[in-house]
Each structure stands twice: as C-alpha cells, then as structure tokens.
C-alpha positions as CSV (number, residue, x, y, z in Angstrom):
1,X,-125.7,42.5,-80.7
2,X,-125.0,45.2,-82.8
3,X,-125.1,43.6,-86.2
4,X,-127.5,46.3,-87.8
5,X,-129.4,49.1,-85.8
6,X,-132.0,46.9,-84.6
7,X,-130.0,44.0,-83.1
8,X,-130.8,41.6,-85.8
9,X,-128.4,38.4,-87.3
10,X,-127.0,39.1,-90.7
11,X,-126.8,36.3,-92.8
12,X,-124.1,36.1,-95.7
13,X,-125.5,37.7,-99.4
14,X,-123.9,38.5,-102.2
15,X,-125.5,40.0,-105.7
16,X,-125.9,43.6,-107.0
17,X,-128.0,45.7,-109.6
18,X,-126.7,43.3,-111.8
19,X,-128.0,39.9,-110.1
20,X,-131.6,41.5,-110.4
21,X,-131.6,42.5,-114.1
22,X,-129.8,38.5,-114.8
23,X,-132.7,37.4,-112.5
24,X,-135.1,39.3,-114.9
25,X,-133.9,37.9,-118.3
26,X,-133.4,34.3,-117.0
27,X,-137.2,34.1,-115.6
28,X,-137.9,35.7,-119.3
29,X,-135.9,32.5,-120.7
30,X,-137.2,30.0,-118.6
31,X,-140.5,30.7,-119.2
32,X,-140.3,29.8,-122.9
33,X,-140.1,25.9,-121.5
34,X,-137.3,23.1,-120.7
35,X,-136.4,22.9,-125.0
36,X,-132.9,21.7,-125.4
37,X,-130.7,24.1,-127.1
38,X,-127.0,24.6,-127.4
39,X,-125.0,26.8,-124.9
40,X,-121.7,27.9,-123.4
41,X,-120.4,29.1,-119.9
42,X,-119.1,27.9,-116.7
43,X,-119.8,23.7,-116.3
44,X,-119.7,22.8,-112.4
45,X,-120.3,19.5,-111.2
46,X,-122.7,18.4,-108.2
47,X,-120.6,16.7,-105.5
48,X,-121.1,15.8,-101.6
49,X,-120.1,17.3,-98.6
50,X,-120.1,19.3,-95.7
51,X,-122.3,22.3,-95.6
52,X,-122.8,25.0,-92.8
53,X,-124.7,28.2,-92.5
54,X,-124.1,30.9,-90.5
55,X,-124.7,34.6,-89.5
56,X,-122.7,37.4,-88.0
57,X,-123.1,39.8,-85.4
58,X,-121.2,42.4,-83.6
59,X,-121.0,42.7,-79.0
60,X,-118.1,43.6,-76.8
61,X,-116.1,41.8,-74.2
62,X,-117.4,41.4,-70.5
63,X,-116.8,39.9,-67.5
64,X,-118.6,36.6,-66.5
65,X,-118.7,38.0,-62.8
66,X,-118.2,41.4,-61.5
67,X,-119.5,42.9,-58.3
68,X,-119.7,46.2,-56.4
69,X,-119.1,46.1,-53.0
70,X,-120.9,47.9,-50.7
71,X,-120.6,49.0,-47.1
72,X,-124.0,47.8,-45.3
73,X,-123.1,49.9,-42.6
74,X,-122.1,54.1,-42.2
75,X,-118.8,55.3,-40.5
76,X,-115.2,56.6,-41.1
77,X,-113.0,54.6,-43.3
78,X,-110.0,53.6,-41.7
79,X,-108.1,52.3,-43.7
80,X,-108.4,51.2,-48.4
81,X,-105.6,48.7,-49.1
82,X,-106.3,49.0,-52.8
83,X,-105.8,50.9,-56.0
84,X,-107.8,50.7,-59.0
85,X,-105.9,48.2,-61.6
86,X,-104.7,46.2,-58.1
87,X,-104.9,42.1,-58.4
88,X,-107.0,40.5,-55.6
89,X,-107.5,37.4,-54.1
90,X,-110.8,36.0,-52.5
91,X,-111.1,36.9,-49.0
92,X,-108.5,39.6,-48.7
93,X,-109.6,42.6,-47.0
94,X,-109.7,45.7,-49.3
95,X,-111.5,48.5,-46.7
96,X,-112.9,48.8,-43.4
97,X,-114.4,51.6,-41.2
98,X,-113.2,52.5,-37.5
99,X,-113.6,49.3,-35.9
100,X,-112.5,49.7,-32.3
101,X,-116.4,50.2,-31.2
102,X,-118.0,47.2,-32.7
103,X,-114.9,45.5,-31.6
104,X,-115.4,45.9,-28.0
105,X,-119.2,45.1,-28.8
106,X,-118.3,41.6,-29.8
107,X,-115.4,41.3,-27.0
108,X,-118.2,42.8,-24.4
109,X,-120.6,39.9,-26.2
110,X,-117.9,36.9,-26.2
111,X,-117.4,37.9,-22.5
112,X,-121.3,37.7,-21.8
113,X,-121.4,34.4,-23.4
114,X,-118.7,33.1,-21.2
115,X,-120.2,34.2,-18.1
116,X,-123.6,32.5,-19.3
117,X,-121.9,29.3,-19.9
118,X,-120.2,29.4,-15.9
119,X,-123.6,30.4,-14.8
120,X,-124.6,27.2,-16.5
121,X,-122.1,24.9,-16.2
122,X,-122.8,26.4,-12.0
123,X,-126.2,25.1,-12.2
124,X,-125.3,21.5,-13.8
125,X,-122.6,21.0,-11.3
126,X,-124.6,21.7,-8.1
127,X,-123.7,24.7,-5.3
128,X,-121.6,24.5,-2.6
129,X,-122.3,25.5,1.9
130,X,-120.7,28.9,1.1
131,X,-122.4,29.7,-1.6
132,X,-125.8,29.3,-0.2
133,X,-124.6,31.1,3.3
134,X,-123.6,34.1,0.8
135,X,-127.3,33.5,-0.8
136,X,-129.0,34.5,2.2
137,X,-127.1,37.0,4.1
138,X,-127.6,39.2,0.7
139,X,-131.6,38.1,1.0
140,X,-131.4,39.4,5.0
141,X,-129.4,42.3,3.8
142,X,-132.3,43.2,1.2
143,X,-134.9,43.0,3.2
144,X,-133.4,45.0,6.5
145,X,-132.5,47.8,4.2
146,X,-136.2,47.9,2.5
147,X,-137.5,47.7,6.3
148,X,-135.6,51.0,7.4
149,X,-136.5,52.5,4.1
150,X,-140.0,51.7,5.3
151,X,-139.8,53.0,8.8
152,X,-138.5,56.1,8.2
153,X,-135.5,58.1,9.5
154,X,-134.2,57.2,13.4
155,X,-133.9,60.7,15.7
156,X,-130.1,60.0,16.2
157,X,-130.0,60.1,12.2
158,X,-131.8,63.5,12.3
159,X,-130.1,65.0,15.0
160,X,-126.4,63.9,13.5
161,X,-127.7,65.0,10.1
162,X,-128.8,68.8,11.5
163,X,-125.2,68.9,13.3
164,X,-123.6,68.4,9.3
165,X,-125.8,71.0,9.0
166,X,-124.9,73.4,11.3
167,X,-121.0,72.4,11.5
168,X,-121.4,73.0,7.4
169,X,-122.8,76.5,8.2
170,X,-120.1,77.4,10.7
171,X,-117.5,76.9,8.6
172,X,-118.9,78.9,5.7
173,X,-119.0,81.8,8.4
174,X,-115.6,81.5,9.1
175,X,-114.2,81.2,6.0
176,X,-116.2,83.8,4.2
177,X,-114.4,85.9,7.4
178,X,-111.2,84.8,6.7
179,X,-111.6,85.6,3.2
180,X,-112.8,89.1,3.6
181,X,-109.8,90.0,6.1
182,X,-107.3,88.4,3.2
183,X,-109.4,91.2,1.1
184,X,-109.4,94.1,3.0
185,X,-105.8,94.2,3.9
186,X,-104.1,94.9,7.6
187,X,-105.7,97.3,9.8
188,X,-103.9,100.6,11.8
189,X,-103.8,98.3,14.9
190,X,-102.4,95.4,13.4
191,X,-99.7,97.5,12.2
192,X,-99.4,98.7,15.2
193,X,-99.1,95.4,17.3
194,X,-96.5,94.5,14.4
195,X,-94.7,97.4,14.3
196,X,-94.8,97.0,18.5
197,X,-93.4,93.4,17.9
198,X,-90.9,94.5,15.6
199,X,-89.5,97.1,18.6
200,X,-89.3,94.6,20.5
201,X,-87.6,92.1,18.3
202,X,-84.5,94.7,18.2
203,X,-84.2,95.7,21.9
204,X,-84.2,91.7,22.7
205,X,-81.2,91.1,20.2
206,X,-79.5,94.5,21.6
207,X,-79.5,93.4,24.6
208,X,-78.4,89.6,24.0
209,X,-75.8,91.3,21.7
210,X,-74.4,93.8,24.6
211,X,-74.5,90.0,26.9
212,X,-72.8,87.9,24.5
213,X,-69.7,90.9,23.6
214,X,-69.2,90.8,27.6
215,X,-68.7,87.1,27.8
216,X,-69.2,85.4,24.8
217,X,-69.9,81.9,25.9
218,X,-72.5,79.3,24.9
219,X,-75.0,80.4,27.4
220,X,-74.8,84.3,25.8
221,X,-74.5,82.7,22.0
222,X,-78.1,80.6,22.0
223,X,-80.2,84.0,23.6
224,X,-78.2,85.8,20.4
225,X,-79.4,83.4,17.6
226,X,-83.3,83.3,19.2
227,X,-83.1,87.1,18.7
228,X,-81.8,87.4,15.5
229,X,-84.3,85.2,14.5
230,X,-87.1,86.6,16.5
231,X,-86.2,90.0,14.9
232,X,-86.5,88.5,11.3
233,X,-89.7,86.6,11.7
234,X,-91.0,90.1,13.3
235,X,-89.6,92.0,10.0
236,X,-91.3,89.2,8.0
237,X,-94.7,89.9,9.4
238,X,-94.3,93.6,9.6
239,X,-93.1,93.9,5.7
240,X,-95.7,91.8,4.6
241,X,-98.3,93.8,6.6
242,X,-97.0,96.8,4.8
243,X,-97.4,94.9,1.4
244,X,-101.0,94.5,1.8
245,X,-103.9,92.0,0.7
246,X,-101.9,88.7,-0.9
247,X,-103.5,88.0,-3.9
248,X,-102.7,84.3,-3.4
249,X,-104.2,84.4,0.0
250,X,-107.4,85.9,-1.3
251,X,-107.6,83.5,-4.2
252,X,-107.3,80.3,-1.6
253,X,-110.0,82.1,1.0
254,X,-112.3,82.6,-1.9
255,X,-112.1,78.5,-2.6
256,X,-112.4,78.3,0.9
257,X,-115.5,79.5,1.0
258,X,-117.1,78.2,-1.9
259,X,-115.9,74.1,-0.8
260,X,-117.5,75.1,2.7
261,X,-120.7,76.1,0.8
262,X,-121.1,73.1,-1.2
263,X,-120.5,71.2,1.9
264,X,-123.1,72.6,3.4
265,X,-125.5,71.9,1.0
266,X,-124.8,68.9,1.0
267,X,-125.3,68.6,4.6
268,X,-128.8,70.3,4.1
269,X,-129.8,68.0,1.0
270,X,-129.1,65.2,3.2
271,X,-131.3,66.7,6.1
272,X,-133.8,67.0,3.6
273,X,-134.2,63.6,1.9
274,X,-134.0,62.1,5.5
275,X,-136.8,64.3,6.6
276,X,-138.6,63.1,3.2
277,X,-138.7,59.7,3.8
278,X,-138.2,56.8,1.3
279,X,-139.4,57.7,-2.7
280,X,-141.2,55.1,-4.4
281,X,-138.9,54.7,-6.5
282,X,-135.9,53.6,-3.9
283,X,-138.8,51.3,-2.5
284,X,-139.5,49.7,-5.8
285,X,-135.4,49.5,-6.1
286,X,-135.4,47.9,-2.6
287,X,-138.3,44.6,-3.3
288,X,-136.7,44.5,-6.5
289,X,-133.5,44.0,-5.0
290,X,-135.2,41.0,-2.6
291,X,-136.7,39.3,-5.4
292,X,-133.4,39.2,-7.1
293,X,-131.4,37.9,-4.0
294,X,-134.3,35.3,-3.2
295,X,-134.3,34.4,-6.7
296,X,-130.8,33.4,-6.2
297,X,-131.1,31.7,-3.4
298,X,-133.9,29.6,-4.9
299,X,-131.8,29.2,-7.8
300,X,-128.8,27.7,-5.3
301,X,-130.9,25.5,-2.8
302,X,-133.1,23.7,-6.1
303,X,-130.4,22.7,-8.3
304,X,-132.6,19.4,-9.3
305,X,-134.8,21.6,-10.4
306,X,-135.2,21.8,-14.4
307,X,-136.5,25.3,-14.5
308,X,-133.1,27.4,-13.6
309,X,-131.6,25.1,-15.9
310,X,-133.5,26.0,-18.7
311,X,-133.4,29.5,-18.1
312,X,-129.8,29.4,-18.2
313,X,-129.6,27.8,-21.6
314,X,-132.3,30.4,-23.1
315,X,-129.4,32.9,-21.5
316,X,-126.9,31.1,-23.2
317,X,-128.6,31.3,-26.5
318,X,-129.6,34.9,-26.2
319,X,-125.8,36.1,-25.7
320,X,-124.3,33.8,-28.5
321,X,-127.1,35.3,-30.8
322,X,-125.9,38.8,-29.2
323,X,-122.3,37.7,-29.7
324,X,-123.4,36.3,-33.7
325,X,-124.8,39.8,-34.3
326,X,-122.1,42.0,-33.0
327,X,-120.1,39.5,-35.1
328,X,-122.1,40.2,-38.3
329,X,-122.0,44.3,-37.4
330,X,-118.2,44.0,-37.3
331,X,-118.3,42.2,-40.9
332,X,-120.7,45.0,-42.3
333,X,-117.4,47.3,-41.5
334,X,-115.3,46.0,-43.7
335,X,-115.1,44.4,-47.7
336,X,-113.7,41.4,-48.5
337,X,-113.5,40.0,-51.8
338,X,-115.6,38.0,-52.9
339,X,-113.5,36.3,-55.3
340,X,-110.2,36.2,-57.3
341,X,-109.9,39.7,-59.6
342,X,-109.0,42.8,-60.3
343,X,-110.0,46.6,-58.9
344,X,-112.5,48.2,-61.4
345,X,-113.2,51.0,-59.2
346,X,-112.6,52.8,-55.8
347,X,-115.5,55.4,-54.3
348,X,-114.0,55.8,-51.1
349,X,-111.2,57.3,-49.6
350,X,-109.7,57.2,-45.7
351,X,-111.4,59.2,-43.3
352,X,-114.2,60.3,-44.9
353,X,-117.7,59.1,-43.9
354,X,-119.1,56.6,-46.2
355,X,-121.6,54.1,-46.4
356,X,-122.6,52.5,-49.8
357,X,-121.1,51.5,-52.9
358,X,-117.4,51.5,-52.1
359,X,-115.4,49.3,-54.2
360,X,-115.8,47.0,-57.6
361,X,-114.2,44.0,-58.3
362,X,-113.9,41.9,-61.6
363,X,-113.3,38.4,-62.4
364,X,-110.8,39.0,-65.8
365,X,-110.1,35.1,-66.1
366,X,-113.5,34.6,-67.3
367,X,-114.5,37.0,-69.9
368,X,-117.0,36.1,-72.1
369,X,-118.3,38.3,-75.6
370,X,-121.8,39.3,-75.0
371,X,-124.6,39.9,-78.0
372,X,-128.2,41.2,-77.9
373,X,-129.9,39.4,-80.3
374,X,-132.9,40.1,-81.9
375,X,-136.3,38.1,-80.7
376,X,-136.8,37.3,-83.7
377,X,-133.2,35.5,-84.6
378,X,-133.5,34.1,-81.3
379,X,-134.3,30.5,-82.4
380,X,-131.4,30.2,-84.4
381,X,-129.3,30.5,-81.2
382,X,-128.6,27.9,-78.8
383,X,-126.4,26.6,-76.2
384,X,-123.3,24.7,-77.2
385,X,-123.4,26.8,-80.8
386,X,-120.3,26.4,-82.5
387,X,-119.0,30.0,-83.5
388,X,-115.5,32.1,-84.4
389,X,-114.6,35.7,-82.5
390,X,-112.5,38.3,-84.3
391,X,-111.1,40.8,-82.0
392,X,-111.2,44.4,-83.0
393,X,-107.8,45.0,-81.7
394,X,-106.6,41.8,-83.4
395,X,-108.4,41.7,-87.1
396,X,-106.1,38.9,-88.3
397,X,-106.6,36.4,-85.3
398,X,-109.5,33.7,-85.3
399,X,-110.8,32.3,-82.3
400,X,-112.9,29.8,-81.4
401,X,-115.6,29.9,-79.2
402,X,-119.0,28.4,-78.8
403,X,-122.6,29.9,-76.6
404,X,-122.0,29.4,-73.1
405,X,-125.5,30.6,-72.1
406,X,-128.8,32.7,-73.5
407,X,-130.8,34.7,-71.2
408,X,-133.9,33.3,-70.2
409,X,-135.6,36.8,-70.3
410,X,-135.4,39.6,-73.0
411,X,-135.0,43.1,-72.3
412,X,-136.7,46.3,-74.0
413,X,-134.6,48.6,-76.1
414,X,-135.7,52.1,-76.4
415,X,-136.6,51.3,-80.4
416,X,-139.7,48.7,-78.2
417,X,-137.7,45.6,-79.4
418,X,-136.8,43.0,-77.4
419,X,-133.4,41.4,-77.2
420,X,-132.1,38.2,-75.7
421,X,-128.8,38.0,-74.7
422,X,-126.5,35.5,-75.5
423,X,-122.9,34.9,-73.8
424,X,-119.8,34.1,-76.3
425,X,-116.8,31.7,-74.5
426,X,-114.0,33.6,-75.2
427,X,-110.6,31.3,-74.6
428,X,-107.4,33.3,-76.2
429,X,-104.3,33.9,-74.6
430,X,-104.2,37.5,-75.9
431,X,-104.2,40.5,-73.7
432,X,-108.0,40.9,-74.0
433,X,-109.3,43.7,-71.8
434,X,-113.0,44.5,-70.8
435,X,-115.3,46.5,-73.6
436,X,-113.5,45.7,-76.6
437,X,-115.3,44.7,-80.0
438,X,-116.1,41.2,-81.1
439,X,-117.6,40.3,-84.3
440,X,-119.1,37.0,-84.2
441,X,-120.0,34.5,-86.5
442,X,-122.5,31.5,-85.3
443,X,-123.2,28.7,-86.8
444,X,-126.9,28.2,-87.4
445,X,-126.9,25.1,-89.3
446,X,-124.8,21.7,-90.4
447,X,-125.5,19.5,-93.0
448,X,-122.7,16.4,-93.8
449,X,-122.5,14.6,-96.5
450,X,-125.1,16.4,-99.2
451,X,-125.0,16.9,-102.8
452,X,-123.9,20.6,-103.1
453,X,-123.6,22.9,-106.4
454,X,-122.8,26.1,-106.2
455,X,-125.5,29.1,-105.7
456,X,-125.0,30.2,-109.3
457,X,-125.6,27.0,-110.5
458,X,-129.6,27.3,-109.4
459,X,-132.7,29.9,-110.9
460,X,-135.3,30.8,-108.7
461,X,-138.7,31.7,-109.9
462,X,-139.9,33.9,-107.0
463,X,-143.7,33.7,-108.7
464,X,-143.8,30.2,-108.4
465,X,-141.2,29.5,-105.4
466,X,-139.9,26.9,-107.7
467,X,-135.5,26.3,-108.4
468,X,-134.0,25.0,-111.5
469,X,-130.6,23.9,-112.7
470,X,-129.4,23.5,-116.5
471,X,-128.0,19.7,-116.3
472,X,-125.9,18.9,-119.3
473,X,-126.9,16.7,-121.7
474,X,-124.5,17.1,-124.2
475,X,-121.8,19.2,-125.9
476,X,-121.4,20.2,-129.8
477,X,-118.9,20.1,-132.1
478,X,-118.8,24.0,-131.7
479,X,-118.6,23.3,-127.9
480,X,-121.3,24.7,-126.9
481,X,-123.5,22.7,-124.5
482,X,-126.9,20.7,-124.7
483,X,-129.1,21.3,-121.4
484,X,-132.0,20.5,-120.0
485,X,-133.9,22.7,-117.2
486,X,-134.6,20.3,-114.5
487,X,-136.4,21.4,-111.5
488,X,-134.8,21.1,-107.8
489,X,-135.7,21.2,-104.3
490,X,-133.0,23.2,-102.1
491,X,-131.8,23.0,-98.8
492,X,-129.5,24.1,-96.6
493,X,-127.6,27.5,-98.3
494,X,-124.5,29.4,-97.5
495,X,-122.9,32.0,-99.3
496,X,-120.9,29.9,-102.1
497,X,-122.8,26.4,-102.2
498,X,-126.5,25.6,-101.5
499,X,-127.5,21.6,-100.5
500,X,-129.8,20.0,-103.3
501,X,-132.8,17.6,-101.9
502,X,-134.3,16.6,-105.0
503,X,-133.6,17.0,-109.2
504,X,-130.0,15.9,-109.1
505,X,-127.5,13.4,-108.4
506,X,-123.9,13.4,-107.7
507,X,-121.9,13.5,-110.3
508,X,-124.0,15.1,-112.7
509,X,-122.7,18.2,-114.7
510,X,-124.6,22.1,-114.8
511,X,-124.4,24.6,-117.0
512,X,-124.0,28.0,-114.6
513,X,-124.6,30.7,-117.7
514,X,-127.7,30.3,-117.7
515,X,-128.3,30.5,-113.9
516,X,-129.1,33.9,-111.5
517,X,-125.8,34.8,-110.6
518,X,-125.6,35.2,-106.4
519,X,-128.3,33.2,-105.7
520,X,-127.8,32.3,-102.2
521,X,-129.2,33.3,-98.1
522,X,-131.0,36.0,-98.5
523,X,-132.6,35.6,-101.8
C-alpha cells in the first residue's frame, strides 16, 4: 500500500497551527469550571444517524491470475503462434519444439502396447496345432545350431573355406596383372602382331575387292563386307595401341584389384573364425536363444497356466506406462494455455534452442487492486470490507469495490516492516490495464442510528482523556447564549461528525465557539 513511506493506513484529519493554539486557550477556559456565562457562535444540534469511518491508501492494478509458461523440456522451437498483446483461449497451443522424434517415441510405444495386448489376448484365447509345430521346430533349430557351435568346424567346411581362400587370392593375382598391363601401355610386339593384323586386314579386302569387280555377285559381296569390317576392327585395335594406357581402363583394373582383395580377406577372416571355434559369446547367444524358444513353447502348450498370463499383463502395463511417458514427453514440447487471456510476454523465437521460461499469459477479466498494508493497520482490514477505487487515469470516476482476500502471510520490506497484502475487487467497465494507480478508501467502521454532533462541537482535554460539549441552556436578550460544559463519552469519529455515547441526547442544542476546532480521527 503506498499510503505513506512505510505502508501505513491514513485516516482522515483536518486542523492546523491554528487548531493547536484554540486547543490551548479552550483547555485554559475550561479549566476555570462548568459557570454559566453568556456566549455567541455557531449553534448545531445533536441528531441520529449513520456514521462510518474510514482510511485511504494508495496500490496498483494486477491480475488475479498470471502465469509463465515454461518449456520442461530443451530443443528447437518449431513453431510460436503468438504475439505479445495476442487474446488466448484455454488450451490453445501457443509454442512447441521439433516434435517428430518424441512423436515416433509414442507411435513406437502405442505400437508396443498393441502387440502386448495380442500377445495377451493370444494367451486368454488358447494356441492353435500350428502354432505349437512352429514352437518346436524353432526349439530343434536352437539347439542343433548351439550343438555345431559346440563341436567345432566339419573338414568339408575347412577345406571349402581354404578354396575361398585361395580362389580369393588368384583372382587378386590376376587382376593386379591386368591392371599393371592397362598401366604400362602396349609393348613393341604387340604392336607388331597389330600392325601384322592390320596388313593383313588390307590384302584380304584387296583381294575380295579385285573378286567382287570381276563378278560382282552375292557370293563376291558378303567376302567384301567381312573385309571391310575385318580391316576396321584391325585399325581400331592398332590406333588404340598407338594411343596408349586408357586411363578408363586403368581406373576400372585398379577397382578390380582392390574388390578382389577385400574378397579375399574375407575369405581368410572366414578361414580364421572357423579355425577359432565358437566364442563364448556366440555360445551364450546360442542357450539364450533355446531358452527363449522353449520358453515359448511352454508358453503355448500351458495356456491354463496362470503364470504366462500374468506376465503378459505386467507386459501390458509396462508398455502403457511407456506409452503414458512418451505421452507426457511429447506434452513437455509444447505450451498450452492454461486459461483464457492475453500474451504478456514472449522469450522465445523459432529455431533457436530453448528450454525454460518461454511465454506469459494473463487473465485481464479478473483484475483486482492490490495494497500492502501495514502489520500494524492490519486489523482494521477484513474480508468483505466495503471500500471505493479512484483510478488514476480516471480522477472523476467512483467505483465500488469491496476486499476479496488478505494474505495469510506478511512479507519483509527492506525498511524490516512487515506488510500484508490485501486484494481490492475491481468491477468497471473502463479500459483498465495492468499497473495503473488506485487510491483506495476502506471502510473500517459502521455505526447506524447514533446521536452525532459535529467534531467542532466537542473539547478534549488530552491531560485528563476527558470530552466536553457547551449544551445550551439559554439565550439573552443580546443573543448571546447560556451554556453549560457537560462532559461526553465519544465514539465512533470521521472527519465531519463524531458518535456521542454518553452526556447528550438528541435534540439537544451546542454551542461550537467555544469548542477545538478540527477535533476529529487523529486527535
């Protein structure tokens, strides 16, 4: 509450210098004794009614609910469908990381729970001939392959694994030869032989030419075509001998040779692990293997049994707790609102990695005006309190509100006092935003039906703690007033009127000159 520096209520007052220098010559006056004498001033009558006091104090507007939305989990943000200022609704989606991984987590889990429910829906409904014929051909299969692991390698299996072996190495010789001749290029006597070809190419279509020119029928046209084309396939070879190494040939010889090697490594890594024997670890792999094909075979030929049954339901529960949790991870990447509002604030941005606050939210239907009220003012507070609200922005416009709530804890100010807060309805149809400035003032106290005078009406002798009114008794010809000083007991006070328990009846008529002048809350 900001009402002074220290948080504290401030009650109504009025006086000056000049209320304290009255105060000192009426306490000089009464003291000489209740004597009637004549006077003039100000005659006020005592009268019933209502009577109120109340204090004033100063807070700002704030949202009944507001919340910051975090995301529980890190990633990339794919995608913020809001702005700050944007209206929201509960539930809507307003951000969300990359999703497509703990997406497939919950389809992977939803799939795992399905298959746990056939399994045990399988084991309620019984097995069938073809099913348990399966069963144990994969028990037989298990157990012959962990009884060759167990005897070792056949000598027909090492003999056809040292022919890989040698086969592999052969054909590494040959093409690590074919290779190097791609390299090195034609030698003088394969020029040669071409060259010889080539000679002979030409005299064979000379001579089929020299045929055909005497007699050119089909049987001298076919010899004339084979030698033209002879001769060009010789020229081919003999042009491309002359060229030398292929570049393209050399690159495929080179691959050559390197699939041949890994071949034969292969080939020898095979040798090897058969000479090794089984590992330990393929044996383990191997019984385990049994135990899980007996196991289902047990599983199919004891269907009456409870056990397999129950397993299957522990299963069942164990992937739809899976399935819950990749659920709940999939919720951690993303922010929905938690209820109708408006966007305070936005901390993150699309593809950035963020985890974290992320988003605020709040609730501008229900604002309320909060004040920190002194500990000590505190017990004039309390819930239901009738009070009025004057807007900063709006000066001129009253509103009515009462306390919707005080905080059941204080909290330290960095003076060491305490203040309590205490929630202000605030119901207005004016634009009202978040943070403005309320003055407040509360009710503290009703009284109805009481004799009230007014506060200048009473004298109060701080000495003796004792109030007095001058009732009157009389009036002169002069017009000046007979009084007597009659001693009161006062009640409730506000600034104009203060409530009368005793001294005075309704009706009765008071002199006010004589009286302290702004006697009221406060003094």
């Amino acid at each position: 509450m900001m009402a002074q520096r220290h948080g504290r209520l401030r009650p109504f007052a009025y006086g000056t210098t000049y209320f304290w220098l009255s105060l000192a010559f009426l306490l000089l006056l009464s003291a000489c004794g209740g004597a009637e004498e004549p006077l003039t001033g100000e005659v006020v009558t005592v009268t019933r009614g209502d009577l109120a006091a109340s204090a004033s104090a100063s807070g700002q507007v704030q949202a009944a609910r507001e919340a910051t939305l975090s995301l529980l989990t890190p990633g990339v943000v794919q995608q913020v469908t809001v702005r700050v200022g944007d209206v929201v609704t509960e539930g809507q989606l307003l951000a969300s990381l990359d999703t497509f991984a703990l997406e497939l987590g919950v389809a992977n889990a939803a799939q795992n729970v399905a298959v746990r429910e056939a399994q045990l829906a399988q084991l309620l409904v019984g097995s069938t001939a073809e099913e348990i014929s399966a069963a144990q051909a994969a028990v037989a299969s298990a157990r012959a392959n962990l009884d060759a692991l167990l005897a070792g390698p056949r000598p027909e299996e090492i003999t056809a694994a040292e022919a890989d072996v040698f086969a592999a190495q052969a054909a590494v010789a040959a093409s690590a030869a074919q290779a190097a001749d791609a390299q090195s290029g034609p030698s003088a006597a394969q020029l040669e032989a071409a060259r010889a070809q080539l000679l002979a190419a030409e005299y064979q279509l000379e001579q089929a030419q020299a045929a055909n020119d005497r007699i050119a029928v089909e049987q001298t046209h076919t010899p004339l075509v084979n030698a033209q084309e002879a001769l060009a396939v010789a020229q081919a070879n003999y042009n491309t001998l002359l060229a030398g190494a292929d570049p393209n040939t050399v690159r495929v010889g080179q691959a050559e040779v390197s699939s041949a090697t890994a071949q034969r490594d292969r080939a020898q890594a095979a040798l090897d692990s058969l000479l090794a024997g089984a590992t330990e670890a393929q044996i383990s792999a191997a019984e385990l293997q049994i135990a899980q094909a007996e196991a289902q075979l047990d599983s199919l030929l004891n269907l009456r049994n409870e056990e397999p049954v129950r397993v299957a339901e522990a299963q069942l529960i164990q992937a739809e707790l899976a399935l819950a949790d990749a659920q709940e991870q999939l919720a951690k990447a993303q922010i929905i609102a938690p209820f109708d509002g408006v966007v305070t604030a936005v901390y993150i941005r699309e593809g950035e990695l963020a985890s974290g606050r992320a988003i605020d939210v709040m609730d501008t239907t229900s604002l309320q005006v909060v004040l920190n009220i002194d500990e000590v003012d505190i017990a004039l507070i309390s819930e239901g309190q009738a009070a009025t609200l004057r807007l900063e922005t709006w000066p001129d416009t009253l509103i009515l509100s009462t306390v919707g709530s005080i905080a059941p804890a204080g909290s330290n100010t960095t003076t060491g006092l305490v203040n309590y807060q205490a929630r202000l309805n605030l119901d207005t149809t004016l634009p009202v935003r978040v943070g403005m400035t309320a003055n407040a003032i509360l009710t503290t106290a009703e009284r109805t039906a009481v004799l009230l005078v007014p506060n200048r009406a009473i004298t109060a002798n701080r000495q003796t703690g004792q109030f007095f009114v001058y009732k009157v008794i009389g009036q002169n010809e002069d017009g000046s007033y007979l009084t007597e000083e009659v001693e009161v007991r006062v009640g409730l006070r506000d600034g104009q009127q203060t409530e009368l328990l005793e001294g005075v009846t309704e009706g009765e008529e008071l002199l006010i000159s004589r009286a302290v002048q702004g006697f009221g809350p406060g003094q």
